[in-house]
N, C-alpha and C positions, 0 to 999 in steps of 0.2 A: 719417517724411518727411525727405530731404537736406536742406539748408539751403537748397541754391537751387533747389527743386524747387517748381513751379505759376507760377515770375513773379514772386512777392514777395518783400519782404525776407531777408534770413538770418536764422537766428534768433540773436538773444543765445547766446552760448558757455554763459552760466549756463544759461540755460533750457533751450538741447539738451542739458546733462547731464543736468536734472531729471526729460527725459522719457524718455534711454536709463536713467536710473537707473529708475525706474517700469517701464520695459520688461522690465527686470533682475530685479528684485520680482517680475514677476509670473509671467514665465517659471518663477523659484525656488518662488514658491506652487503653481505647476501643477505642478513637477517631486515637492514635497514632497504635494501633495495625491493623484496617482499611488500612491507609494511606500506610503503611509496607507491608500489606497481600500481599504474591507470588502470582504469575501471573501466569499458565498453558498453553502452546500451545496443544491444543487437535485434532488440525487438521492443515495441511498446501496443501496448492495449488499452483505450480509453473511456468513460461514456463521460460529459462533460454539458453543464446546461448550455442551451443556444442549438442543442443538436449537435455538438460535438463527439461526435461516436467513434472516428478513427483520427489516425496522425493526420489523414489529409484535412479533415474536415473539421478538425479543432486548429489547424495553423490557416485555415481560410476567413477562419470567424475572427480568428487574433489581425489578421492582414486586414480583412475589411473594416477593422474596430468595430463588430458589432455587437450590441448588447444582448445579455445571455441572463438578465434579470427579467423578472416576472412577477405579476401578483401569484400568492399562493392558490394553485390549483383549486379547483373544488374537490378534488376526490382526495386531498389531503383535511381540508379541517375549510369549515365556513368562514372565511378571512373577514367578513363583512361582521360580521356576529362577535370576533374576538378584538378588532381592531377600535381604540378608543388612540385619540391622539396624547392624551394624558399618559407619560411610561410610569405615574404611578396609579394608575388605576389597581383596582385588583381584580387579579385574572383577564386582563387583557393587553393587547399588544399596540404597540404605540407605531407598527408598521403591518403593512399589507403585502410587503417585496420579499423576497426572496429568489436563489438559483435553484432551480428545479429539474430535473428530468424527466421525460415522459415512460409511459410503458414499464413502471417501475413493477409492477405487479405480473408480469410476463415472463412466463420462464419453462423453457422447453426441460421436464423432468426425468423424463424416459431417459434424455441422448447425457445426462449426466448419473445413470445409474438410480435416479432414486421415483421411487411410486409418488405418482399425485397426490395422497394423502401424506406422505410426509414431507412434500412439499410448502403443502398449507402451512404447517408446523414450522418450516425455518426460516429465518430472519432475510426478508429480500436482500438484504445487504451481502449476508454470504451466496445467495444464489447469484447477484450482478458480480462478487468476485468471481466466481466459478467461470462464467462469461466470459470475462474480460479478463482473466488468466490464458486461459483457451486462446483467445486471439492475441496476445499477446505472444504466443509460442509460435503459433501460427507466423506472424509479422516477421517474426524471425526464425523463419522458416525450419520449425523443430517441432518435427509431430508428435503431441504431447502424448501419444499412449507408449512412444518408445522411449519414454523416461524410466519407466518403470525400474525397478533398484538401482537406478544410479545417484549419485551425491552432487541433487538439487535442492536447494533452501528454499524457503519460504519464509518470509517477513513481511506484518500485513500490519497497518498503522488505524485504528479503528477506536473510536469512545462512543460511540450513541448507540441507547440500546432504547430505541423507542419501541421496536414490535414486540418487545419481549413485553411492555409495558401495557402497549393496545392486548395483547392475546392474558394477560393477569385482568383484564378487566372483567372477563367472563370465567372464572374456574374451572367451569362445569366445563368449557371447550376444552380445557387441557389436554392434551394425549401423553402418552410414551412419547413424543417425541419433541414435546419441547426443548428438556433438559439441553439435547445436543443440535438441539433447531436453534434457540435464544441467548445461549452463552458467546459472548465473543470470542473467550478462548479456542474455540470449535473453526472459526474461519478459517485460519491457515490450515489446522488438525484436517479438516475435511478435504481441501485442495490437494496436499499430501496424499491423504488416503486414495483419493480418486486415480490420482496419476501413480503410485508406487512410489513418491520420493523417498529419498533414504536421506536426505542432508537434515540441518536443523529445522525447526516448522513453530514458529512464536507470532504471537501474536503481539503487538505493543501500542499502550495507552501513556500518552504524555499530551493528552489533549489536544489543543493546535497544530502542535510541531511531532503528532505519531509518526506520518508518514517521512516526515524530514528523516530520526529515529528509526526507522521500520531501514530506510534505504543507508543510513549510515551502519546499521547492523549490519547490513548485506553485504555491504563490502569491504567489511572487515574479516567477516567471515569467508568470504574468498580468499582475502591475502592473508590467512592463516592456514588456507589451504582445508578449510570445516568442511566448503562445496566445492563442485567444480563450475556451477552454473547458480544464479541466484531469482526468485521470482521477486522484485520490492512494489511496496506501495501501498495504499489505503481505500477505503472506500467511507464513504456516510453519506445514510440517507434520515431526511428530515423529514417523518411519517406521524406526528404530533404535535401539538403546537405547546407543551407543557414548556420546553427550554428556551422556546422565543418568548413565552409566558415572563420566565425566569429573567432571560437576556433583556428584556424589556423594561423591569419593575429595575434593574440595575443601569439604565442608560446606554447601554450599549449598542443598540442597536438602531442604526441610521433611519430614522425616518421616514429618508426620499427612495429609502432603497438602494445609495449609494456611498459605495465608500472614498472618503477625501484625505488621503494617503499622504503627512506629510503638509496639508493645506491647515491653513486656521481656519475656515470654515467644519472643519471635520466634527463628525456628530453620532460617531458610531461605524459599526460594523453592518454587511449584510451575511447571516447564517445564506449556507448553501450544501449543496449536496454534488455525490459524484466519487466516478472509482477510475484511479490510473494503475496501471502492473505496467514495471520496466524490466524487461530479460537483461541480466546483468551475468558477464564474464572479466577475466582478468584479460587485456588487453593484448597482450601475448597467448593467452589461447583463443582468443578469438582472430587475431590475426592467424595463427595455424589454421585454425577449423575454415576460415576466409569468409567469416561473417562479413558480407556487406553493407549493415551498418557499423561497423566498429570503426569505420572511416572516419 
């Protein structure tokens, strides 16, 4: 209230600072209590090696400890042929393990709007997000075609672009539709598209830690109020053997196929593959809306 607002006296100098001070405060306690507000996962969508395909079936494999390591598939790269125990040989790899997913080559094209030839053309990686976005709305029970214009984010944590790499080996195959098949900027850009989201839609590369990144951006951007609902997470698929090539001639990459975390016997890393999507809200709207996971 002005000073000389309703008729009555001004107020004391003292006292109207005391209350734009108080005003100041509280603005600061909202702005800081924002910035703070819990973050609710209300849905999750996963494929994960070992057969991990849903929440149930990735914390059953975690319960029973069981191993989710594997020799590399045959329909990915002849592992017998590239495998030399020496990490410096050249051009070959000093392991045969790796985390793998099956049916990675599978992908229903019709029921996400696009023709089987431009299928061929994009990177399985953005078709298993497509997927696993999908069931991830699903989980939390929000059917994804009634997003459409509202203010959902998208943050997808991704560095390997091996298919763009396999489809550059033959030119002549190229089409129209590599460009926005093989770019990874396109992965989030295309999930967006599909559903009608209106909120932010990036994609982020920080190597290891995109997807850490990918879900830190997401809810920031909730508690700045960017979405009202956020999709986070990553995917990679290991569809060449050029960077275990790399990760090999560098030591990095464990041997036995396993990782010793922490232990002085430790000898490396195992490369793996796999895509999680977590439905993220601000914990106060999800309590409103009475998401049953935000418990």
């Amino acid at each position: 209230m002005s000073a000389g607002e309703g008729g009555g006296k001004p107020l004391d100098p003292v006292r109207l600072a005391v209350l734009e001070i108080r005003e100041l405060k509280a603005r600061l306690a909202a702005s800081e209590s924002r910035k703070n507000e819990p973050i609710a996962v209300v849905g999750t969508g996963l494929r994960f090696p070992g057969d991990g395909d849903d929440p149930h079936s990735f914390w059953r494999l975690l319960r029973e400890g069981r191993d989710a390591i594997s020799e590399v598939p045959s329909d990915r790269w002849d592992a017998e042929a590239f495998f030399d125990p020496n990490p410096d040989a050249v051009g070959k790899i000093a392991t045969r393990f790796g985390g793998f997913l099956r049916h990675v080559d599978r992908f229903d094209a019709r029921f996400f709007g696009m023709s089987p030839r431009e299928a061929v053309s994009v990177d399985p990686q953005q078709r298993l997000l497509l997927e696993v976005a999908w069931e991830a709305l699903e989980h939390a029970a929000v059917a994804p075609l009634g997003l459409a214009g509202r203010h959902v984010g998208v943050f997808v944590g991704v560095s390997n672009s091996d298919y763009a790499r396999l489809l550059l080996e033959d030119p002549a195959a190229i089409d129209s539709h590599f460009a926005t098949g093989s770019q990874l900027s396109v992965l989030a850009g295309r999930l967006s598209y599909l559903l009608g989201l209106r909120g932010p839609s990036l994609v982020v590369d920080t190597a290891c830690s995109s997807s850490l990144v990918a879900l830190h951006l997401a809810c920031h951007s909730l508690r700045q109020g960017e979405c009202e609902m956020a999709l986070a997470g990553g995917v990679n698929l290991i569809l060449s053997p050029g960077i275990n090539v790399a990760s090999s001639r560098a030591h990095m990459l464990a041997p036995d196929g396993r990782c010793k975390t922490f232990d002085a016997s430790a000898d490396g890393y195992v490369r793996s593959e796999g895509c999680g999507v977590v439905v993220l809200k601000k914990l106060s709207d999800a309590l409103t809306a009475g998401d049953s996971s935000s418990q």
